[in-house]
Every structure is written in structure tokens, then in C-alpha cells.
C-alpha positions as CSV (number, residue, x, y, z in Angstrom):
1,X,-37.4,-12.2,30.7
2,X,-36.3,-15.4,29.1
3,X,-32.1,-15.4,28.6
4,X,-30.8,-16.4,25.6
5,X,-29.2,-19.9,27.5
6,X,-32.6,-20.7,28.8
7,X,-34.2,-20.5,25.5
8,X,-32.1,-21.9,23.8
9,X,-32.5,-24.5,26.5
10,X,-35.7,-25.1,25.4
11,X,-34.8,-25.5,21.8
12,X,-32.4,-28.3,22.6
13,X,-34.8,-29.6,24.8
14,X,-37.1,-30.4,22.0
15,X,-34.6,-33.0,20.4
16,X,-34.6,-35.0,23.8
17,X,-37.2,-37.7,22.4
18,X,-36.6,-37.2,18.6
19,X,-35.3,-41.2,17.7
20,X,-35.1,-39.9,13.7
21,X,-32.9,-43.3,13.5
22,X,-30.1,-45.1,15.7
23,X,-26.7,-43.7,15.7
24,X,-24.8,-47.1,16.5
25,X,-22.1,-46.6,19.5
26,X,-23.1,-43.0,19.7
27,X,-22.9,-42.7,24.2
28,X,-19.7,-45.0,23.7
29,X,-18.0,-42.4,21.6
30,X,-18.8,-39.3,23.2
31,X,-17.6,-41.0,26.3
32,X,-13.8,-41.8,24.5
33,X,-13.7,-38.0,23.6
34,X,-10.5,-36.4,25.1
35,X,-12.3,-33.7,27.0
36,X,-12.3,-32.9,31.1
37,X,-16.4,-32.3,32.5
38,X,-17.1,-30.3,35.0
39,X,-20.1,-31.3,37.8
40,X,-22.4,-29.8,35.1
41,X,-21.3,-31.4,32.0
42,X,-19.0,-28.5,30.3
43,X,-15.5,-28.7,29.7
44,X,-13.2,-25.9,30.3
45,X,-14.1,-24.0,26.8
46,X,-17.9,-24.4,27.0
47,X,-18.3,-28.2,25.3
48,X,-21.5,-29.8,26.6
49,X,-21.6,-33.3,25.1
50,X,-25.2,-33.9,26.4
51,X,-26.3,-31.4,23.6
52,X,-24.4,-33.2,21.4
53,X,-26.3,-36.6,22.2
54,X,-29.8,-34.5,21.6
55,X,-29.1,-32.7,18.9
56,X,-27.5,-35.8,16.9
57,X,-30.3,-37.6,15.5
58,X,-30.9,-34.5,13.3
59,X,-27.2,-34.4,13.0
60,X,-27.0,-38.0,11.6
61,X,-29.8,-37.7,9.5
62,X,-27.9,-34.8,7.1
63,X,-25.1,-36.7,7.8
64,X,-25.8,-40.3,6.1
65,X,-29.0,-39.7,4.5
66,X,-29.6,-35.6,2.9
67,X,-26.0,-35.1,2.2
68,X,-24.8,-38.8,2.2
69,X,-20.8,-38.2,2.9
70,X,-18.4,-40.2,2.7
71,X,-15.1,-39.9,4.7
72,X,-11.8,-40.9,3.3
73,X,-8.3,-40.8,5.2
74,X,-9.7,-40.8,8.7
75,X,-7.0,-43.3,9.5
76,X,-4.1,-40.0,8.6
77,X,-4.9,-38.3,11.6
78,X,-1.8,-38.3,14.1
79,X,-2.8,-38.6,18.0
80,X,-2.7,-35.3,20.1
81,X,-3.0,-31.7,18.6
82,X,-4.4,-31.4,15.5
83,X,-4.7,-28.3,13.0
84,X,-7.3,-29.3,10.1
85,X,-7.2,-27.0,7.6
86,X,-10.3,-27.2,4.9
87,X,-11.9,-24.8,2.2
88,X,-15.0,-23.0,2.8
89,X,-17.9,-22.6,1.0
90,X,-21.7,-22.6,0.5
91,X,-22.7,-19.7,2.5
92,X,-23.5,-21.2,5.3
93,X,-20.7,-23.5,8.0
94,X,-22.4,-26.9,6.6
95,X,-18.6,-27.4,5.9
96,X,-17.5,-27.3,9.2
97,X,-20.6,-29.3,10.9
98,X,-20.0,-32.0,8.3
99,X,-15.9,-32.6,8.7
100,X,-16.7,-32.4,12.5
101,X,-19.2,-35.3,12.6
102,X,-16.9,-37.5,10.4
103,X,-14.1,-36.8,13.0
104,X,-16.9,-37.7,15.7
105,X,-18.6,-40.2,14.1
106,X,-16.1,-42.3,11.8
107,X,-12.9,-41.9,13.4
108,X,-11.0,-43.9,16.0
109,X,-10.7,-42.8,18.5
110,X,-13.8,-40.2,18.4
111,X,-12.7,-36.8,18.3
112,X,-14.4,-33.1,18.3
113,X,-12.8,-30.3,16.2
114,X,-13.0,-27.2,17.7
115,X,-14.0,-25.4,14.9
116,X,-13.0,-21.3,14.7
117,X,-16.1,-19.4,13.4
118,X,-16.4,-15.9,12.5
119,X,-16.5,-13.0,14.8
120,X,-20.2,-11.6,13.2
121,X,-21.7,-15.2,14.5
122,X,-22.3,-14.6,17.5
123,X,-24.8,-12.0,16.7
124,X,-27.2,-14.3,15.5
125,X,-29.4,-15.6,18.0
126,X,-29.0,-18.3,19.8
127,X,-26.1,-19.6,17.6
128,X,-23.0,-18.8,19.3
129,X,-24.5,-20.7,22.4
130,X,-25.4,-23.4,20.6
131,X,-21.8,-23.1,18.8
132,X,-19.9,-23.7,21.8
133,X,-22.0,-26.5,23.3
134,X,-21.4,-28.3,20.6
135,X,-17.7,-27.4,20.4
136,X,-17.2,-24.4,18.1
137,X,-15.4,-21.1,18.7
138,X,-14.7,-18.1,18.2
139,X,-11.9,-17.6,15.8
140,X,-9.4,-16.0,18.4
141,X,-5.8,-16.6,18.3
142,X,-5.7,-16.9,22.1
143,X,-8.7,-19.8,21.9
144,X,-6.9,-21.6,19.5
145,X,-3.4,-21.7,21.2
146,X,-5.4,-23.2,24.7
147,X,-7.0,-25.7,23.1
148,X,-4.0,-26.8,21.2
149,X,-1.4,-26.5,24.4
150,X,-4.4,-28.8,25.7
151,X,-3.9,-31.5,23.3
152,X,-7.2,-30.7,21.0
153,X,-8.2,-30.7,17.8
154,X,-9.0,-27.5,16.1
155,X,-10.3,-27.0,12.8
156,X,-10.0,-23.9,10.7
157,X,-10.9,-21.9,7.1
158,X,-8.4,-19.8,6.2
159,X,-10.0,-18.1,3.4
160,X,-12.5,-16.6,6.1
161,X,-15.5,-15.1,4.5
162,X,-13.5,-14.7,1.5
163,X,-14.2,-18.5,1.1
164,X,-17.7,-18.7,2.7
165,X,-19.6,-16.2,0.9
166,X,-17.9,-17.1,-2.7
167,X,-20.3,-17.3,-5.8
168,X,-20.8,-20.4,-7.7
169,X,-18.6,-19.6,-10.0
170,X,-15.7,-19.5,-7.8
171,X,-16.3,-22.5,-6.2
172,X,-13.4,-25.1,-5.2
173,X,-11.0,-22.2,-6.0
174,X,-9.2,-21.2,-2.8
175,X,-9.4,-17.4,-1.9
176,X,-6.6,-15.7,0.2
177,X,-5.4,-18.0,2.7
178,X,-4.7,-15.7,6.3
179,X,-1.3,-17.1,8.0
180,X,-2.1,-16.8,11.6
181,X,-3.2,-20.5,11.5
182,X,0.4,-21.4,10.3
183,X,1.7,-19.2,13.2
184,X,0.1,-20.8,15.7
185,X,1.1,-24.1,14.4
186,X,4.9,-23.6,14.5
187,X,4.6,-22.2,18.1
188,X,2.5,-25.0,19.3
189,X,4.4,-27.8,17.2
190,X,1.0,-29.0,15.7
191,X,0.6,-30.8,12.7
192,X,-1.5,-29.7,9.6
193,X,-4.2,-31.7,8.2
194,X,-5.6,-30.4,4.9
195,X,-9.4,-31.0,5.0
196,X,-11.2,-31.7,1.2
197,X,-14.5,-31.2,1.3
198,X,-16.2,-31.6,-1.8
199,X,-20.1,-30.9,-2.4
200,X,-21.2,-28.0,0.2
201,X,-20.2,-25.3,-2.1
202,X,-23.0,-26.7,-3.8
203,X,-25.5,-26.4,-1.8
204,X,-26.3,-22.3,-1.7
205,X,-25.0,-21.7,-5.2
206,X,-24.6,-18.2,-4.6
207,X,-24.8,-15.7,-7.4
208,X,-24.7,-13.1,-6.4
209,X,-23.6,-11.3,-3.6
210,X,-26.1,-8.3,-2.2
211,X,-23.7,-6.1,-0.7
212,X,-25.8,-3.1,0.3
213,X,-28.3,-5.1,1.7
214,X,-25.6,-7.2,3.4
215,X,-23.8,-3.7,5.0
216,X,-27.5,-3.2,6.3
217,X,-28.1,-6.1,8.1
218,X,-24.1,-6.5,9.9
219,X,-23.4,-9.4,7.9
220,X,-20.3,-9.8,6.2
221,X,-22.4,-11.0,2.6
222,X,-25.7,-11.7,1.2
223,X,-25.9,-14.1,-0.9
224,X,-28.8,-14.2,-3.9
225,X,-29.4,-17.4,-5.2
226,X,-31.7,-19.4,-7.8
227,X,-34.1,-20.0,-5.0
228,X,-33.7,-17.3,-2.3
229,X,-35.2,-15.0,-1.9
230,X,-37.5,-16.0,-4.9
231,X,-39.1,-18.8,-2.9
232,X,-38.9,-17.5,0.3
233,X,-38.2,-19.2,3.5
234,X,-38.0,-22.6,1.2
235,X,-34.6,-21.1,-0.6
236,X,-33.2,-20.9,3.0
237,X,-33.2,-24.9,2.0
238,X,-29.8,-26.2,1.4
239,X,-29.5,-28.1,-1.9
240,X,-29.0,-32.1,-1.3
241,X,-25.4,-32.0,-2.6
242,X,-23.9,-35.6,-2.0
243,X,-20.7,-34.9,0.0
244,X,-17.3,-36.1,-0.1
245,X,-14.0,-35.2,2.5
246,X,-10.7,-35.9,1.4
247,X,-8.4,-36.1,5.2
248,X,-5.0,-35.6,4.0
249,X,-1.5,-36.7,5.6
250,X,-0.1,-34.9,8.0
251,X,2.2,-31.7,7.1
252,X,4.6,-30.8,10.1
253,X,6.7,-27.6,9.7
254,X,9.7,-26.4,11.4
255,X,10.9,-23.4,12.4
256,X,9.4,-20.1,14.9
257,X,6.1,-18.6,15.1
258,X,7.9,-15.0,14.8
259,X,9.2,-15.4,11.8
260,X,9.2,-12.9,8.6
261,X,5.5,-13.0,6.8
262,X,7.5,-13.8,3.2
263,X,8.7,-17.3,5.4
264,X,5.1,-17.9,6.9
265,X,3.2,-17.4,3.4
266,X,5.7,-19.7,1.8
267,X,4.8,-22.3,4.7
268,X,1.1,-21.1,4.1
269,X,1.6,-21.8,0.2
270,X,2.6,-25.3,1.0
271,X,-0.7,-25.8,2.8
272,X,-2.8,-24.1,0.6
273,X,-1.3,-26.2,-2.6
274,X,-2.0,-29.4,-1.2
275,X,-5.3,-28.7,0.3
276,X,-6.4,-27.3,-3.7
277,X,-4.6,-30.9,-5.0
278,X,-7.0,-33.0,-2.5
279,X,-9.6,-31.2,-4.0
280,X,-9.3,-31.7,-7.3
281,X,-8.8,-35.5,-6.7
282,X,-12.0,-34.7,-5.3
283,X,-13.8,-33.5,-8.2
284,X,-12.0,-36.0,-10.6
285,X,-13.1,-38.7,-9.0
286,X,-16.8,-37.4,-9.2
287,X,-16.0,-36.7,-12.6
288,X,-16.0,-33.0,-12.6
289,X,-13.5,-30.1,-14.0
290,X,-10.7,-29.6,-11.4
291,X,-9.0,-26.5,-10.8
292,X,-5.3,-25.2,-11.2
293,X,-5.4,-22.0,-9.7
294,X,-6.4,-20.4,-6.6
295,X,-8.9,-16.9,-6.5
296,X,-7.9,-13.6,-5.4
């Protein structure tokens, strides 16, 4: 019987000859990332740039053409560890994948984001393999704190599935932030990046959330939207959302990872305030309402 690595193995396979367009200086800047191989190509937590090279022409092509992003304050980003902290949204971690290929694609030097998914992931086939061979991972504290005493980036939601599986009306209002992040950051001495990312929570305008159906199924939400499940497998379709991402400057905090949770939220708060000011720049400069609160 087939494992899970060998057909997923195949999948990847498939992208080996896809030339969708050229992605200029692509080998050149996987080979400047900041990551230690192994004699078969994986670093220490599961990275497998050759996946990354087959897989990115379809990367690419969401990347400049469907979603069309544009990456500002690239240049913000500090040498070393790195915490980027962005809002989620749009149902499905198109956030994530996009901020990541800016950082891959757009900055210099080249870097992957380690980005901390959900613990429900991994029971969707395939993905959590493909996650981490393309540099995701599980949201553990303990995976987190290696990769930063290692000198990598990490990128994370703190709104969770609070922010992810928000409705449409909610959107670009950020939900409870967790503080672990903030935590992790003041024992590693990492600096904070807030991460806008304007236009995904457009994409699956969720509205409404099928909770019963979602408890069936293990999945933390179900989200009902104009097109799914009306139109079937085609409302599985993201929505072609132009997208923009708003890099922030640095924030770097002082003080001790143990301290009392009123002292981390008010560090969190910090965090959270500025990430919600990046994106309401955001959305004024695409000439939408911007928001002065935050959700539950």
C-alpha cells in the first residue's frame, strides 16, 4: 500500500516539467536561503527546497498573475531571527503562502518563514507533508523556539482559527490575539514584524459558519459562502482578490518570558495595535473603510 510520502511524491512529481512561466533567479535564491541540507535534501525540521523549485511555477503564477501582490517594506526586515506577526483570514492559509513567497521571492537576501499552522491540518491528506517540505509547521511552542535559537524566520497568526474562519463581515478586524508568540519572543530576543496583508480575506467571503456540520467532519469551521457549496467543487475556487502586504518595522521588547499575563497582553496589545494600523493604511490606500476596533 502506497504511503502517504510516496504519493504525495507523485503529486509533486507531476510539477517537475510544468514551465507555467520563468521565475527569474529562482535556483540562485533558494541556494542563498539560510538553511543546513542533509545528503537527501532536508534540513533539520523537514524543508526540502527541491519541492519548492517544482511546485513554484504554480506558486508564481497566484503569486504575480491571479492574486497580483504587491510587497511593501521588504527592506524592514532585520537580519537573523525573525517573528512576523500577520492577520488571518479567508478560510483557507492563502495568507500565509502569499507573505511567504514575498519573503522568498522579493526579499534580499531570500528567506523562508516557517509558518506555524494549526494542529487539525495535519489531518488532511497529504498536506501536512507537503507543509513541511515547503517549510510550514506545526504550531508548537517547542518548534518555534528551535527554529528561532537557530536563527530562522518564523511567521505566525495569533488570532488562530478565531481569525481564519471569520465571516465577511468581520473581516480586517483582529480577533483575540494568543500571547505565547510574545513569550517566545522575549525568551529568544527576537524581533516582531507585523505582517499586513490586505485582500485574502476576500477571497472565501464566508458567511456563514456551519458549525454542526463542521463538529462532524473534525474541523475547527465550515464556512458557507456565495458560491460553495452552491456551485460545487467550483466554489472551492478562491476569489481573484488583488493582494497587498504591508512589512512593518521591527518592534523589539524587553523584559522575561515568565512574566505576569496582564505584562505579556500589554506587550501583546502593542503588537496587535500596530499590526490593525498597517492594515488600515492598507485599506485606505485601496480606498476602502478602515477599522478602529479589534473583534471579540
Amino acid at each position: 500500500m502506497e504511503t502517504d510520502f510516496e504519493k504525495l511524491k507523485s503529486i509533486v512529481s507531476k510539477f517537475e516539467h510544468l514551465e507555467l512561466m520563468e521565475i527569474p533567479g529562482l535556483d540562485d535564491r533558494l541556494n542563498r536561503l539560510n538553511v543546513q541540507l542533509n545528503s537527501a535534501g532536508f534540513d533539520r525540521w523537514g524543508l526540502h527546497p527541491e519541492t519548492l523549485r517544482k511546485l513554484a511555477p504554480i506558486m508564481y503564477l497566484l503569486y504575480k498573475k491571479y492574486f497580483r501582490v504587491e510587497a511593501t517594506g521588504l527592506e524592514n526586515v532585520p537580519d537573523g531571527r525573525v517573528l512576523y506577526i500577520g492577520n488571518h483570514g479567508g478560510q483557507i492559509p492563502l495568507d500565509a503562502m502569499m507573505a511567504g513567497l514575498a519573503l522568498l521571492l522579493e526579499s534580499e537576501p531570500p528567506r523562508i518563514a516557517r509558518a506555524m499552522v494549526e494542529r487539525w491540518v495535519p489531518t488532511v491528506p497529504f498536506v501536512s507533508s507537503l507543509f513541511t517540505r515547503i517549510g510550514a509547521m506545526i504550531g508548537d511552542p517547542n518548534n518555534c523556539r528551535d527554529l528561532l535559537m537557530h536563527d530562522q524566520s518564523v511567521m505566525v497568526f495569533p488570532e488562530g482559527v478565531r481569525g481564519s474562519g471569520k465571516l465577511f463581515k468581520d473581516r480586517y478586524q483582529l480577533q483575540r490575539f494568543g500571547t505565547g508568540f510574545m513569550r517566545l519572543a522575549l525568551e529568544t530576543n527576537t524581533p516582531i514584524i507585523p505582517v499586513a496583508i490586505i485582500g485574502t480575506e476576500e477571497t472565501y467571503p464566508s458567511i456563514f459558519n456551519f458549525e454542526k456540520l463542521a463538529k462532524l467532519i473534525g474541523s475547527p469551521y465550515f464556512p458557507v459562502t456565495p458560491f460553495f457549496p452552491l456551485l460545487g467543487p467550483l466554489g472551492l475556487i478562491p476569489l481573484p482578490s488583488k493582494v497587498t502586504i504591508r512589512f512593518g518595522k521591527p518592534i523589539y521588547f524587553e523584559g522575561l518570558e515568565n512574566e505576569s499575563e496582564d505584562k505579556i497582553r500589554e506587550k501583546v496589545q502593542v503588537v496587535k495595535d500596530t499590526l490593525q494600523k498597517e492594515i488600515n493604511i492598507g485599506l485606505e490606500l485601496r480606498g476602502e473603510k478602515i477599522f478602529t476596533g479589534a473583534g471579540k
